[in-house]
ZAMARGU-522871 format. One record per residue: residue number from 1; residue in three letters; x, y, z of N, C-alpha, C, O in turn. Coordinates in Angstrom, 2 decimals, padded with zeros to 5 digits. Example, Ala and Ser with C-alpha at 12.3 -4.5 7.8 and 13.67 -1.06 7.14 Angstrom:
% residues 2
+-----+-----+---------+---------+---------+---------+---------+---------+---------+---------+---------+---------+---------+---------+
:   i :  aa :    n.xx :    n.yy :    n.zz :   ca.xx :   ca.yy :   ca.zz :    c.xx :    c.yy :    c.zz :    o.xx :    o.yy :    o.zz :
+-----+-----+---------+---------+---------+---------+---------+---------+---------+---------+---------+---------+---------+---------+
:   1 : ALA :  013.19 : -005.69 :  007.80 :  012.30 : -004.50 :  007.80 :  013.20 : -003.30 :  007.80 :  014.24 : -003.32 :  008.46 :
:   2 : SER :  012.85 : -002.25 :  007.08 :  013.67 : -001.06 :  007.14 :  012.90 :  000.03 :  007.87 :  013.41 :  001.14 :  008.04 :
+-----+-----+---------+---------+---------+---------+---------+---------+---------+---------+---------+---------+---------+---------+
% end
This chain:
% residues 87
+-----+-----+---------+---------+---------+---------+---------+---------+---------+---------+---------+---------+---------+---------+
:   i :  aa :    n.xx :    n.yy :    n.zz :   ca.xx :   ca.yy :   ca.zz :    c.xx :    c.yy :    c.zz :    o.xx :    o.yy :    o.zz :
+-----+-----+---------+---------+---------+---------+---------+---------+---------+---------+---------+---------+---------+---------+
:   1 : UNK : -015.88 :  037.62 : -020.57 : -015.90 :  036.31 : -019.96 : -014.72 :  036.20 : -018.99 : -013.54 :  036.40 : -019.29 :
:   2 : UNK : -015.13 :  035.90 : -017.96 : -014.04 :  035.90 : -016.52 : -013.78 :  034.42 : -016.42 : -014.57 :  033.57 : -016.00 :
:   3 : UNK : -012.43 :  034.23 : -016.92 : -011.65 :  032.79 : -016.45 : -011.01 :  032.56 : -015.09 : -010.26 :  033.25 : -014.41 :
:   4 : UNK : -011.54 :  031.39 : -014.91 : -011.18 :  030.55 : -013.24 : -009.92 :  030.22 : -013.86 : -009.62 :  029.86 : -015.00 :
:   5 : UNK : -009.31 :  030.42 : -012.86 : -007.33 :  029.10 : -012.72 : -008.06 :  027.52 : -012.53 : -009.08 :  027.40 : -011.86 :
:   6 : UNK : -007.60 :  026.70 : -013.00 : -007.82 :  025.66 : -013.24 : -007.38 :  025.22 : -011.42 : -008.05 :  024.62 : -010.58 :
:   7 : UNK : -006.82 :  025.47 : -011.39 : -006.23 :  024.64 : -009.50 : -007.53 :  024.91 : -008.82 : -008.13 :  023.99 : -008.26 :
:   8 : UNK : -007.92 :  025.90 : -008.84 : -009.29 :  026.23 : -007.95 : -010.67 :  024.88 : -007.91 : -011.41 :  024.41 : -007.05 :
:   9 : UNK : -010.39 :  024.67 : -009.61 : -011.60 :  023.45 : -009.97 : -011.37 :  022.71 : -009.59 : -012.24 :  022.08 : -008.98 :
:  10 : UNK : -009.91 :  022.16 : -009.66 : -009.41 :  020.62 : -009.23 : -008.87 :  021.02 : -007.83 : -007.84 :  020.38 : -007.65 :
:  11 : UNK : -009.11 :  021.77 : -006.83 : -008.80 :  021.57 : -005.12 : -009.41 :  020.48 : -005.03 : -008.79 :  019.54 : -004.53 :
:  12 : UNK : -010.76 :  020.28 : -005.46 : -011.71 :  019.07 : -004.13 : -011.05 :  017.72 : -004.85 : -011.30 :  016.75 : -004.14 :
:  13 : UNK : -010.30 :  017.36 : -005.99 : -009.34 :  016.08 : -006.31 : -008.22 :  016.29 : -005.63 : -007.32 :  015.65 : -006.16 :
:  14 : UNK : -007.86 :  016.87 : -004.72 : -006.59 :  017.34 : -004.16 : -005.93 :  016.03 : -003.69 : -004.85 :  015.55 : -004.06 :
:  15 : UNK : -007.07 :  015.42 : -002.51 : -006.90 :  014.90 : -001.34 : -007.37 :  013.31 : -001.47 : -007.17 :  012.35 : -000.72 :
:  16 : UNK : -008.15 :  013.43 : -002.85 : -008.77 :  011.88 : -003.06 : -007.44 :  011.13 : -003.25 : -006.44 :  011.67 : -003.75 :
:  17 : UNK : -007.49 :  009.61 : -002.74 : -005.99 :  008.43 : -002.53 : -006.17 :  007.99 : -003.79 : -007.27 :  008.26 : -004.27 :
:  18 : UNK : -005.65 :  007.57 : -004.26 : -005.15 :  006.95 : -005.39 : -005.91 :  005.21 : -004.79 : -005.85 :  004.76 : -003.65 :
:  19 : UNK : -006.60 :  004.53 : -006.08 : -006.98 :  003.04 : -005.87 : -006.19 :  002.24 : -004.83 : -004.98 :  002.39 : -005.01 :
:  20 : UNK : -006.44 :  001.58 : -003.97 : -005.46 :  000.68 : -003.34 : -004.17 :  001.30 : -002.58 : -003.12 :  000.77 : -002.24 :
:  21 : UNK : -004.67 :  002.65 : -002.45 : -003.40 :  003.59 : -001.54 : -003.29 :  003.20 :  000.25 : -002.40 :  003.47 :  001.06 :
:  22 : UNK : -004.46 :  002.55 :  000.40 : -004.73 :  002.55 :  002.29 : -004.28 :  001.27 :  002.73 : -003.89 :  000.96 :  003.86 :
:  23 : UNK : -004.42 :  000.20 :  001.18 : -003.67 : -001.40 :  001.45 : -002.29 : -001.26 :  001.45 : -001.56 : -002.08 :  002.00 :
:  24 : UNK : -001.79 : -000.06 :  000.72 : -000.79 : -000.18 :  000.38 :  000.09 :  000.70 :  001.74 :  001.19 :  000.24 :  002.04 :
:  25 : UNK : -000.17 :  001.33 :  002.13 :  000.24 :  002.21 :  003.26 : -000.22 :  001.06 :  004.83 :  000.28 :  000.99 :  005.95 :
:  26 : UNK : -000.93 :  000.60 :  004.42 : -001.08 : -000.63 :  005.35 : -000.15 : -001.90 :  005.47 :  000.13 : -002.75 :  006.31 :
:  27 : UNK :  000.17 : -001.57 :  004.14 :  001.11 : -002.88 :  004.00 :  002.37 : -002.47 :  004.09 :  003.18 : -003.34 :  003.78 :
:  28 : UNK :  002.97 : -001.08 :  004.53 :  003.79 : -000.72 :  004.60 :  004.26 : -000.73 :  005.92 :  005.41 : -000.98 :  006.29 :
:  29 : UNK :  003.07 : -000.36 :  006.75 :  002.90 : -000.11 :  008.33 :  003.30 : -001.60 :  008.47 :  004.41 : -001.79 :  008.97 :
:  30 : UNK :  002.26 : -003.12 :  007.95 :  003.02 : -004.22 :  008.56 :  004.19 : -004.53 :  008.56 :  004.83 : -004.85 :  009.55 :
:  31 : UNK :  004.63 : -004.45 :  007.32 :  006.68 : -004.93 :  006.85 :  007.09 : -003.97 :  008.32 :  007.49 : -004.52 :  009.34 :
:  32 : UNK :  006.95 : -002.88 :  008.23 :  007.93 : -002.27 :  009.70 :  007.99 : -002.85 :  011.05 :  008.99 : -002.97 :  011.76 :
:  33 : UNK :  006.12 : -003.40 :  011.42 :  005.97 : -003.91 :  012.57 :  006.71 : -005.15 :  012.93 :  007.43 : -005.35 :  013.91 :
:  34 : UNK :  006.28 : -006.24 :  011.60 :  006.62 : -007.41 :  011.69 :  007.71 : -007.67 :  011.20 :  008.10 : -008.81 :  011.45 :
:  35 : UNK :  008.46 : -006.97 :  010.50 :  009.74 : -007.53 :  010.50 :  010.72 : -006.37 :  010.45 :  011.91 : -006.66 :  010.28 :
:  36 : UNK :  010.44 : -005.34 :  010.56 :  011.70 : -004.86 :  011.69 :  012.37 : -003.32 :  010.34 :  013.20 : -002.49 :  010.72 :
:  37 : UNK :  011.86 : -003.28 :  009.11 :  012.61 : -002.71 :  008.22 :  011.39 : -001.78 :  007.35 :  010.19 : -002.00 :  007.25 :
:  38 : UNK :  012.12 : -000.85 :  006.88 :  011.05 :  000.02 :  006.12 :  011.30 : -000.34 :  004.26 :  012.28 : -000.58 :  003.56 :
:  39 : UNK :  009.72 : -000.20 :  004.00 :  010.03 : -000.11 :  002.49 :  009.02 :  000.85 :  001.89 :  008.00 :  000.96 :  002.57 :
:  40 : UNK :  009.05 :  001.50 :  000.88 :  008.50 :  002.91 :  000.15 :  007.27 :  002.22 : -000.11 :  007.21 :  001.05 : -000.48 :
:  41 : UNK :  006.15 :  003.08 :  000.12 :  004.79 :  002.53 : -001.63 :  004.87 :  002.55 : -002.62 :  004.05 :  002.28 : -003.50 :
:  42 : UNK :  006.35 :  003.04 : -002.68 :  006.41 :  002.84 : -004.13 :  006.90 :  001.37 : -004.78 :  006.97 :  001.08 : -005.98 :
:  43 : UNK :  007.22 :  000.47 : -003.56 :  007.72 : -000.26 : -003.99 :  007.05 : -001.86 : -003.62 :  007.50 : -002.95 : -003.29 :
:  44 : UNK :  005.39 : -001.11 : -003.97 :  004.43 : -002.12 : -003.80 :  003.36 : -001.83 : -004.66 :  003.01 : -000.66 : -004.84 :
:  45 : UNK :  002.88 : -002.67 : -005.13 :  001.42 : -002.46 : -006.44 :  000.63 : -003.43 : -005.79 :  001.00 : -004.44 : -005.19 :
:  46 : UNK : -000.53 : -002.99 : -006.01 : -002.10 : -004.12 : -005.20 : -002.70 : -004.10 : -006.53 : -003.14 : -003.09 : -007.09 :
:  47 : UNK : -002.70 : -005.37 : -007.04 : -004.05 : -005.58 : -008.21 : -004.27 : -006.97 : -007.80 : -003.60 : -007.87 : -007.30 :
:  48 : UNK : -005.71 : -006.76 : -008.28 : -006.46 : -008.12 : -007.97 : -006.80 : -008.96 : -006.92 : -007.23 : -010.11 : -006.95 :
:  49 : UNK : -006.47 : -007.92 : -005.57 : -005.96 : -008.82 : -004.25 : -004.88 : -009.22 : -004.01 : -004.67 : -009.89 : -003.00 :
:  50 : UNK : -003.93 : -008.92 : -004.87 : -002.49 : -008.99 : -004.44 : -001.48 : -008.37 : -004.28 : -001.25 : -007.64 : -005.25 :
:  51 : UNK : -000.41 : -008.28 : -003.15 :  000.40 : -006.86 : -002.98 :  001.97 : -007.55 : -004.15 :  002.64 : -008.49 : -003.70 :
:  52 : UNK :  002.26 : -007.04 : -005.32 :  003.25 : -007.55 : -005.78 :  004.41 : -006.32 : -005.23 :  004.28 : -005.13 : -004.95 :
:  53 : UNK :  005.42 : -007.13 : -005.23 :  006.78 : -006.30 : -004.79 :  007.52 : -006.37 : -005.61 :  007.72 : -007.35 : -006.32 :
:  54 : UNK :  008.30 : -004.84 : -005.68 :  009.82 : -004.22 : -006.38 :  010.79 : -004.10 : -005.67 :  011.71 : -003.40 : -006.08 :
:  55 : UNK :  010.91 : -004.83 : -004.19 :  011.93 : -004.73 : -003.28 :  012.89 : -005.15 : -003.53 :  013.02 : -005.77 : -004.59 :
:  56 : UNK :  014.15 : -004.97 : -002.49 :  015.25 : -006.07 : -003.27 :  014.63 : -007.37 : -002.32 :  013.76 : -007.54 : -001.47 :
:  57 : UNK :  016.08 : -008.46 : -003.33 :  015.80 : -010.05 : -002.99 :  015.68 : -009.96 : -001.59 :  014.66 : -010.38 : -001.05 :
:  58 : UNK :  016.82 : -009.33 : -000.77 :  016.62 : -009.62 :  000.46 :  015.81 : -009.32 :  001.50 :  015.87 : -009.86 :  002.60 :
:  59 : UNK :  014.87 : -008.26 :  001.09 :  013.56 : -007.56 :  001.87 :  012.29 : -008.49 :  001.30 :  011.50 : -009.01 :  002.09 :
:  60 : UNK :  012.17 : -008.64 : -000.07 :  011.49 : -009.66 :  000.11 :  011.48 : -011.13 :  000.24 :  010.39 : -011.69 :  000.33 :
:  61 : UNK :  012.52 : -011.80 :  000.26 :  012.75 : -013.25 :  001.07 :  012.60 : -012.67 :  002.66 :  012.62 : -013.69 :  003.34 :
:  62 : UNK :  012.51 : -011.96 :  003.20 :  012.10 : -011.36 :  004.35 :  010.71 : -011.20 :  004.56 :  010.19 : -011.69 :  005.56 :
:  63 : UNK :  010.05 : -010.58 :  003.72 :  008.31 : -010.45 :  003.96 :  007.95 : -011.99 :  003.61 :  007.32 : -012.63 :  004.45 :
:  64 : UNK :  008.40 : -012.67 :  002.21 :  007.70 : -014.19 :  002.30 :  008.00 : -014.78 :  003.63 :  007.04 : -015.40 :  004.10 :
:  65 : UNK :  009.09 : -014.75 :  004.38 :  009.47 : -015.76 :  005.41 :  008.08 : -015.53 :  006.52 :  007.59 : -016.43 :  007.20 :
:  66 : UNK :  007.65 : -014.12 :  006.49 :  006.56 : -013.70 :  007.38 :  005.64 : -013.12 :  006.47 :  005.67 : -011.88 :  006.44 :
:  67 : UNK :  004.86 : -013.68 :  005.73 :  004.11 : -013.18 :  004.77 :  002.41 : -013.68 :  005.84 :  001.44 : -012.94 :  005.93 :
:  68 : UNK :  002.52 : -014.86 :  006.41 :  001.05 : -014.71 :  006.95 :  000.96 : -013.61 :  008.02 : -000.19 : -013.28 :  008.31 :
:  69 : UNK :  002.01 : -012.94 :  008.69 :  001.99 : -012.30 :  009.97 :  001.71 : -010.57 :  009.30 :  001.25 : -009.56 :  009.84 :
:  70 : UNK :  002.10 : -010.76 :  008.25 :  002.21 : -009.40 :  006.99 :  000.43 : -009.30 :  007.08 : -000.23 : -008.50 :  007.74 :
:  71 : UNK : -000.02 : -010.31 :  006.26 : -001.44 : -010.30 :  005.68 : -002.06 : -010.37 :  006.56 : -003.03 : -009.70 :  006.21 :
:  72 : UNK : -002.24 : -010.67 :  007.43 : -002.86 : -010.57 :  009.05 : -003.10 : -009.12 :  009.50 : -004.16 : -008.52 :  009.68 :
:  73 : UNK : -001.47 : -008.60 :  009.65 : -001.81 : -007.57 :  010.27 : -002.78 : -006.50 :  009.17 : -003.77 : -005.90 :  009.59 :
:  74 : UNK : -002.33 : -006.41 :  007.82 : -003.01 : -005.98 :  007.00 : -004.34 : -005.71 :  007.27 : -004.82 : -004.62 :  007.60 :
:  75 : UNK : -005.19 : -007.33 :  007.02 : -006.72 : -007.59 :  007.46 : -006.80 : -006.83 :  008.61 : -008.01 : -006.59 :  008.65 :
:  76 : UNK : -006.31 : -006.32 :  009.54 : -006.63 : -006.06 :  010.83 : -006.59 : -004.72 :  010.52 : -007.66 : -004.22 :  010.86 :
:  77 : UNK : -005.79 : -003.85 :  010.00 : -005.78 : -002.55 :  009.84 : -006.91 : -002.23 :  008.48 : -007.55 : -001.19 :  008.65 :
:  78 : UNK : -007.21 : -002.96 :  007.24 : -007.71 : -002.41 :  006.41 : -009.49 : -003.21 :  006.53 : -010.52 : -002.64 :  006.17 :
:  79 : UNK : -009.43 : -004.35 :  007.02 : -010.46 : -005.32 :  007.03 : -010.79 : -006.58 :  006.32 : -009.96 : -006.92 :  005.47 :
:  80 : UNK : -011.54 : -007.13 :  006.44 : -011.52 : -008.32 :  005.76 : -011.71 : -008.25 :  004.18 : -012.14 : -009.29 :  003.66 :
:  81 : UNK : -011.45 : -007.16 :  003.32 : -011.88 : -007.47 :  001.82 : -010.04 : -006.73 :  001.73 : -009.60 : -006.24 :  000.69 :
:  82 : UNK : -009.31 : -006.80 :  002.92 : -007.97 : -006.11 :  002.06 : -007.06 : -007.45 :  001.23 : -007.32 : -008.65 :  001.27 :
:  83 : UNK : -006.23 : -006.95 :  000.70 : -005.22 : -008.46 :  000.26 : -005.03 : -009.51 :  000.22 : -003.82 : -009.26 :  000.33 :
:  84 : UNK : -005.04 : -010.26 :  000.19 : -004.33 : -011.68 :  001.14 : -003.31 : -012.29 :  000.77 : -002.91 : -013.20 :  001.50 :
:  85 : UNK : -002.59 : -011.97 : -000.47 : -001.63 : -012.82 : -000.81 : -000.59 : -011.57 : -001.29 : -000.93 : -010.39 : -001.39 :
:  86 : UNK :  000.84 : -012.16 : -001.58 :  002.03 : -011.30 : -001.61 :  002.82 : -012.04 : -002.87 :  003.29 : -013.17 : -002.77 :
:  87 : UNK :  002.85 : -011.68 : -003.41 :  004.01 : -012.06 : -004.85 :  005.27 : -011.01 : -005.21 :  006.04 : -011.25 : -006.14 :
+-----+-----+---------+---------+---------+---------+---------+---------+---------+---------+---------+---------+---------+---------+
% end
């Protein structure tokens, strides 16, 4: 009996995103546009329609101050079923 390496089976899961990876990389792209500063994906979770943040206080009292210009651009890059609200 001739055994496969296991990496070979799992190549075609290589490349699949993780749930909510394209809102979240979207929502990363807006914070830069619209307000001027970068923050990780890691330091954003999407459940339920909502992007919650692990930023510090002062990056996010920064995205709330522009949170409709955030979710906007969002909708525009991901479409109308992405996010809409920020906690």
């Amino acid at each position: 009996m001739e055994y496969t390496p296991i990496s070979s089976l799992l190549q075609k899961f290589k490349n699949i995103l993780a749930p909510n990876d394209s809102e979240r990389e979207a929502f990363v792209k807006a914070v830069k546009e619209v307000c001027g500063f970068s923050i990780t994906k890691k330091e954003v979770l999407c459940r339920n329609g909502i992007f919650h943040l692990k930023a510090s206080p002062v990056c996010k009292s920064e995205i709330f101050l522009r949170k409709h210009d955030i979710v906007r651009a969002v909708k525009e890059m991901c479409g109308p079923n992405a996010p809409s609200d920020i906690r």
